[in-house]
N, C-alpha and C positions, 0 to 999 in steps of 0.2 A: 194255652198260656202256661209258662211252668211256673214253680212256686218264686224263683228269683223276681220275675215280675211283680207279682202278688205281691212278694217281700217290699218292695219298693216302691210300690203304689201304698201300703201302707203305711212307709216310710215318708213318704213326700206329704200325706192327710195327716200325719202326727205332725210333721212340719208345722203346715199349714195350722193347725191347731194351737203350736206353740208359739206362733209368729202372731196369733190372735191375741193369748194371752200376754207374749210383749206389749203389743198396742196398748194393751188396756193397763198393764202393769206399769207401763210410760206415763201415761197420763194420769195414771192414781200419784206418780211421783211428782207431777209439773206441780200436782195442786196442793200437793205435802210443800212444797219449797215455796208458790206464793202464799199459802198459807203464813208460812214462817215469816215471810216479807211482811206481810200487811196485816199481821196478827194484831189486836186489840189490847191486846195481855200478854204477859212475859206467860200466863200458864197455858195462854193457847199458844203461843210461840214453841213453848216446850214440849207439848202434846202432840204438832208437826212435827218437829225433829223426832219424837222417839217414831213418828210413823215415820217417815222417811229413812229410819234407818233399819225398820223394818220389812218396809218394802226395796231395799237395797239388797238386805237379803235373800230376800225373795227372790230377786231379778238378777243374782247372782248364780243362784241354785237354775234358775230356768234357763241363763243362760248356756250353763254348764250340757244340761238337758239338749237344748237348740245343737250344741257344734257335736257331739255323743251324735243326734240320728243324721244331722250334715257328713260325719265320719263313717257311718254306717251307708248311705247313701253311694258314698264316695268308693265305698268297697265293694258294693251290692252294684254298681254300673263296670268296675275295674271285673267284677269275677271274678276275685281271688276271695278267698274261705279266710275267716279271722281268726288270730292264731287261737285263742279262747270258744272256737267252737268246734 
């Protein structure tokens, strides 16, 4: 096995890894928004939004993360070396 493999196979489990924490970073957002929907109080209403915009953040930054080892992926099956290494 040479190390490009290896490379890639750890590539695809940080994927995988990161594709988990979407899921779960999705779902912390569905419940920040019905939150805000069916809130009892304008201070639990506002409480959702400041999480939701924090977890917006959050899932901005992971994204970021996700399409980075997707581009790496994409490099690491093409064979060509990137210009940064």
């Amino acid at each position: 096995m040479t190390a490009g493999m290896l490379n890639s196979a750890a590539l695809k489990q940080e994927l995988a890894t990161l594709d988990a924490r979407r899921l779960d970073l999705d779902a912390r957002l569905r419940d920040a928004v019905a939150r805000q929907r069916y809130a009892s109080s304008e201070e639990l209403a506002e409480r959702a939004r400041s999480d939701e915009a924090a977890l917006l953040a959050e899932m901005d930054r992971l994204m970021t993360r996700i399409r980075a080892v997707e581009a790496k992926l994409l490099l690491a099956a093409s064979g060509k070396r990137p210009s940064w290494a």
